[in-house]
C-alpha positions as CSV (number, residue, x, y, z in Angstrom):
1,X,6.7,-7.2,-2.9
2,X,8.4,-9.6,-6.0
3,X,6.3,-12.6,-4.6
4,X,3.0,-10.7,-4.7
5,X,3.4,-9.3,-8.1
6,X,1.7,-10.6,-11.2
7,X,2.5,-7.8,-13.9
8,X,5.5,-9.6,-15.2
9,X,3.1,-12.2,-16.5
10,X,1.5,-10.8,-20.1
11,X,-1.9,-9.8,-20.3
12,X,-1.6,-8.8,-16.7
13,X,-1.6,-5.4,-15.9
14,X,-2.4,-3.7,-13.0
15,X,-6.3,-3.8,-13.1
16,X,-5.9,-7.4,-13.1
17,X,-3.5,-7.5,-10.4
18,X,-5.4,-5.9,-8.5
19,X,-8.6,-8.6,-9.0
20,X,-6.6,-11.2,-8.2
21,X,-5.3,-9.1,-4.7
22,X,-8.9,-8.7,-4.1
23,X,-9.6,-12.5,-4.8
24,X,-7.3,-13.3,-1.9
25,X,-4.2,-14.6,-4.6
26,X,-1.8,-12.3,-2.7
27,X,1.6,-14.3,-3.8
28,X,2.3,-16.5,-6.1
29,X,2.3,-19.4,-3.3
30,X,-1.7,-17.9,-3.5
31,X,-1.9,-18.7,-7.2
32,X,-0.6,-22.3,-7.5
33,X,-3.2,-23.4,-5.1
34,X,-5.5,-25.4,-6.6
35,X,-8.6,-22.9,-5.6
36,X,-6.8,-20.3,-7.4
37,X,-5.0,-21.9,-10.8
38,X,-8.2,-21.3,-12.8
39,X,-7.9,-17.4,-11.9
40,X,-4.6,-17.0,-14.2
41,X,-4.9,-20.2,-16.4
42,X,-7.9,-17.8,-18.0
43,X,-5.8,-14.9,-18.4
44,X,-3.0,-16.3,-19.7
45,X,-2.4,-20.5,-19.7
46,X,1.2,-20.2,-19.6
47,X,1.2,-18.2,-16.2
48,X,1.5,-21.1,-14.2
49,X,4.6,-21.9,-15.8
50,X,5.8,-18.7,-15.6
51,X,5.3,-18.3,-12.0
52,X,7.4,-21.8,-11.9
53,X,10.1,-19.8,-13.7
54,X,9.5,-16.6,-11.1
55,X,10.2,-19.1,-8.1
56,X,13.2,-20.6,-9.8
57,X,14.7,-17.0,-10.8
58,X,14.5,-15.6,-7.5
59,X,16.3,-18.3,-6.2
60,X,19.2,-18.3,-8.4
61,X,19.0,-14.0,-8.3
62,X,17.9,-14.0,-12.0
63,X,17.0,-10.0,-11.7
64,X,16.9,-10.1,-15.7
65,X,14.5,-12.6,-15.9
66,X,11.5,-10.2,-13.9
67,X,13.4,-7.0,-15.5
68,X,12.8,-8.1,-19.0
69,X,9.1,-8.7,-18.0
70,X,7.8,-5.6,-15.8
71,X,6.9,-2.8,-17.0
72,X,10.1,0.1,-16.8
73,X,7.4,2.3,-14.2
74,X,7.4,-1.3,-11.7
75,X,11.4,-1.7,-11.2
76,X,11.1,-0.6,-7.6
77,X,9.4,-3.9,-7.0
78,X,13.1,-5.6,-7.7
79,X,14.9,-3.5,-4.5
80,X,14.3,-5.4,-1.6
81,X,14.9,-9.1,-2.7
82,X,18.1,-7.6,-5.0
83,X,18.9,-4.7,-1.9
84,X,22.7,-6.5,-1.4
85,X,23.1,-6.4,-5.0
86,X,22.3,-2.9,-6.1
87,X,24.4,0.5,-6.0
88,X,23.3,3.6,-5.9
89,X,25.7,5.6,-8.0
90,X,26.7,9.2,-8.8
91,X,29.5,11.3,-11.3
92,X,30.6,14.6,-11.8
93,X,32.2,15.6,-15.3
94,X,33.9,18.6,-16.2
95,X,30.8,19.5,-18.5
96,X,29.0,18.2,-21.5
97,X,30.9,20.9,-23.9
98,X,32.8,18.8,-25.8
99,X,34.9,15.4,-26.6
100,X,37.4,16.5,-24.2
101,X,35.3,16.6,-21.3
102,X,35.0,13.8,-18.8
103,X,34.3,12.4,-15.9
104,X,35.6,13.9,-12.3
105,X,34.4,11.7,-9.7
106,X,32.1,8.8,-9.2
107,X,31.1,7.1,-6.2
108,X,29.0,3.9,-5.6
109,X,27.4,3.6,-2.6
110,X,26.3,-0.1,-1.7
111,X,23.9,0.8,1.9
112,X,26.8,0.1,4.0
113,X,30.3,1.0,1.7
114,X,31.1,4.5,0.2
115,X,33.7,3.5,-2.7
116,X,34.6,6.8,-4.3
117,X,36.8,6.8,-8.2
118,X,38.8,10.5,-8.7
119,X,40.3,11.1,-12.2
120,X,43.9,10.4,-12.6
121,X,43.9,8.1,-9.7
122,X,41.9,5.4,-9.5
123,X,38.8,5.5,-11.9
124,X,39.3,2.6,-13.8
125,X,38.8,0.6,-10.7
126,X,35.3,1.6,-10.8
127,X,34.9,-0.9,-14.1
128,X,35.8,-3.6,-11.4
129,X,33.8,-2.5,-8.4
130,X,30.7,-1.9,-11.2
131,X,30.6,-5.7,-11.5
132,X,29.5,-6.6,-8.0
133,X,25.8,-5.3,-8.5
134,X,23.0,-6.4,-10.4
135,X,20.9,-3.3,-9.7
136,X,22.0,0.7,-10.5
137,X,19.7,3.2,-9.2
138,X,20.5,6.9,-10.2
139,X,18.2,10.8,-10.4
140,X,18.7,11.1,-14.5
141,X,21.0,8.4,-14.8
142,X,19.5,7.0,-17.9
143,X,19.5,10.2,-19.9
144,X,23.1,11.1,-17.8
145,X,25.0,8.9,-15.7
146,X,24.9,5.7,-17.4
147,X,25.6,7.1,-21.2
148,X,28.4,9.4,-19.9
149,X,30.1,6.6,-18.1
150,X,29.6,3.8,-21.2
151,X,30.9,6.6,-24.0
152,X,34.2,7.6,-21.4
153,X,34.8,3.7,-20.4
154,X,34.2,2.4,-23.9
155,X,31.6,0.0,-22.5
156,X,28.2,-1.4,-22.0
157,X,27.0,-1.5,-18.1
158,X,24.3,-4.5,-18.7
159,X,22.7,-3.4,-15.0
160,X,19.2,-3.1,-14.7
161,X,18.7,0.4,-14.1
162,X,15.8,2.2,-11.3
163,X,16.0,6.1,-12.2
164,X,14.4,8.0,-9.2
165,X,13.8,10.9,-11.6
166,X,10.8,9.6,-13.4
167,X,9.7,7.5,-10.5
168,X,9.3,10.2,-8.4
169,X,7.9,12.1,-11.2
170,X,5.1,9.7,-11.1
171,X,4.6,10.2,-7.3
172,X,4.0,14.4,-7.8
173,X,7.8,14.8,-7.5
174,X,9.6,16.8,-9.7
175,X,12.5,20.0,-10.3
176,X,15.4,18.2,-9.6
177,X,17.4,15.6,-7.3
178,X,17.9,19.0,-4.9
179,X,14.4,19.6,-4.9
180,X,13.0,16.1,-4.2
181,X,15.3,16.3,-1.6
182,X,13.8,19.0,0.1
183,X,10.2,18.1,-1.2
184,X,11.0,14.5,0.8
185,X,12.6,15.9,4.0
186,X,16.6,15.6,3.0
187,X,19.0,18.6,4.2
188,X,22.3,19.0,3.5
189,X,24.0,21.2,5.6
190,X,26.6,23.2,4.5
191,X,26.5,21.7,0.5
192,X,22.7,23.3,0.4
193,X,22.7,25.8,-2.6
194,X,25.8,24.0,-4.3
195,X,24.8,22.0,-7.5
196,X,26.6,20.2,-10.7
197,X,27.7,23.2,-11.9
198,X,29.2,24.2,-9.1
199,X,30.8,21.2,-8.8
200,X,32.6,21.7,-12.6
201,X,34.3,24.9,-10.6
202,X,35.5,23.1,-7.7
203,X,37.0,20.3,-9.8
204,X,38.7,23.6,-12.0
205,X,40.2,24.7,-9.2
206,X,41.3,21.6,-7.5
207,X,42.9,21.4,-11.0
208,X,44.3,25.0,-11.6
209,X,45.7,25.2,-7.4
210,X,46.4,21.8,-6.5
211,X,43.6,22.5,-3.5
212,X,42.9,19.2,-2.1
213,X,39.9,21.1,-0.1
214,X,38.4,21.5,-3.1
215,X,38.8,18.1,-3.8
216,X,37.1,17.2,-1.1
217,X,34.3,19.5,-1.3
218,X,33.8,18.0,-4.7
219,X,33.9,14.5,-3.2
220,X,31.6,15.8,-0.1
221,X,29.2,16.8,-2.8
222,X,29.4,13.4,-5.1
223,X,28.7,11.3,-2.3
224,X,25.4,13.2,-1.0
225,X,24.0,12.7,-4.4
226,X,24.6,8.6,-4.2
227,X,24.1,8.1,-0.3
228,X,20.6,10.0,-0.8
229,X,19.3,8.0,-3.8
230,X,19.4,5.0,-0.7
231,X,16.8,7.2,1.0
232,X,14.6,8.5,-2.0
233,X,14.4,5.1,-3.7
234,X,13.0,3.6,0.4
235,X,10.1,6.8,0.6
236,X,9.6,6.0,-3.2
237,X,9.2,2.7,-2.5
238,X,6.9,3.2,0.6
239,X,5.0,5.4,-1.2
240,X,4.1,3.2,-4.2
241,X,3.2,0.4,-1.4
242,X,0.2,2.8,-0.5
243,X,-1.4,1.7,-4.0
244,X,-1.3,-1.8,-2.8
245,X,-2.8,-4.6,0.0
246,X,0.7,-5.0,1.5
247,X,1.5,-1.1,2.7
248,X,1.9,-2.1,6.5
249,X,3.2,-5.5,5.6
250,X,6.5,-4.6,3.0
251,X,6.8,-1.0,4.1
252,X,10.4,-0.4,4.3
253,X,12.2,1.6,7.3
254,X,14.4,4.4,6.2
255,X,18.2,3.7,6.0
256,X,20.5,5.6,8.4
257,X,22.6,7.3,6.3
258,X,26.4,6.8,6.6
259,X,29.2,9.4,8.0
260,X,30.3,10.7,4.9
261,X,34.3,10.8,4.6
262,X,34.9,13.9,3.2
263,X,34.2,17.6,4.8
264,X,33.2,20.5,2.9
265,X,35.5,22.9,2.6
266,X,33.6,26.6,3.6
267,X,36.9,28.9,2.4
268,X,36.8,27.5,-1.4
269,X,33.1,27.6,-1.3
270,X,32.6,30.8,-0.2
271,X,35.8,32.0,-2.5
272,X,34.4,30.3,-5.5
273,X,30.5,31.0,-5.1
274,X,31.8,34.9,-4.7
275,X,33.5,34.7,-8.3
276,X,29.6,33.7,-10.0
277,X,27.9,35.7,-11.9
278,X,25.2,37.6,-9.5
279,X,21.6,36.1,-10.3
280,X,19.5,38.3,-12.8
């Protein structure tokens, strides 16, 4: 979808876009033809160069050169031609209270590796595993995730960033990661019902008893979160394709989700969700 899209060019928006699809100037191979040079030399004359530029930036995986260009809403353009360079990614914290909260657990999931960062064992890693991807997609990571993890690690993550939250907004999807799940066709089993606060209690008591099952419910739940962003960002993706001439061309097939490494534990779940507060 990169190759067919004009909107990182100024003065082109999507109206304009779309007359030039409708011309037949399809990619930007379309648009250096000689036929077709005069329909963006009127818009803008320094488009040809630019799309010179485009052809030389995908090459050498320039993603900040087209993310610095499109508008924030057109990022899920970037995922296929940048799919082996982005993470999905995912945290847990022991709660937004105070300064001495932090974060839990963390894992990155790449479309093929689960890496997965615990507190007080190996989360610094995560600052050297961060540094293989160009692309970060999160659900609320720009107002959560990514702030969180730059105040805890005293850093800036310089990633361009895809939040599924307000791009599946924009689709009619709203209420939650949990309930664009659902709203999309993702179960999950035993962790239905358990959310981010729950997830504060299991890491308490994984704390407080030492109870590795805990621990690995906790970790159970973390990965969910990043191994279905893989899946919401494809229907996403899809979805916007429907808006444009290359649907049944680009269209995506869903990812087969990984065997996730840890198993719920349904003893601390069961002992834990029995100590909540009874809903009013």
């Amino acid at each position: 979808m990169l190759i067919n899209t004009f909107c990182h060019i100024p003065r082109v928006g999507p109206r304009t876009e779309a007359r030039l699809w409708q011309a037949g100037i399809l990619s930007w191979h379309d648009a250096l033809l000689p036929c077709h040079r005069s329909h963006l030399l009127r818009t803008n004359p320094a488009s040809l160069d630019i799309l010179h530029h485009s052809f030389a930036a995908l090459d050498a995986r320039d993603i900040h050169f087209f993310a610095q260009r499109l508008p924030h809403h057109e990022l899920w353009r970037l995922f296929p031609e940048f799919r082996q360079r982005t993470a999905f990614l995912d945290i847990e914290t022991t709660g937004l209270s105070g300064i001495h909260d932090h974060v839990t657990t963390i894992t990155l999931y790449d479309g093929k590796l689960i890496n997965y960062y615990v507190y007080g064992h190996n989360l610094t890693a995560f600052l050297r595993d961060i540094r293989r991807y160009q692309l970060l997609v999160t659900y609320n990571g720009k107002h959560f995730d990514i702030p969180y993890l730059e105040r805890f690690f005293h850093t800036k993550l310089p990633h361009v960033h895809i939040d599924l939250r307000f791009l599946l907004h924009s689709l009619g999807f709203s209420g939650g990661l949990k309930a664009c799940e659902h709203a999309l066709g993702l179960h999950r089993g035993s962790l239905d019902g358990i959310d981010g606060s729950f997830a504060v209690l299991l890491w308490r008591d994984y704390v407080a008893h030492a109870n590795l099952a805990a621990l690995e419910t906790l970790l159970a739940y973390n990965t969910a979160d990043a191994v279905n962003l893989e899946t919401l960002l494809v229907k996403a993706y899809n979805l916007c394709l429907q808006a444009t001439p290359f649907h049944a061309a680009r269209k995506l097939p869903l990812p087969e989700p990984p065997p996730c490494p840890f198993s719920p534990d349904s003893t601390t779940i069961a002992r834990l969700k029995a100590c909540l507060p009874p809903l009013q």
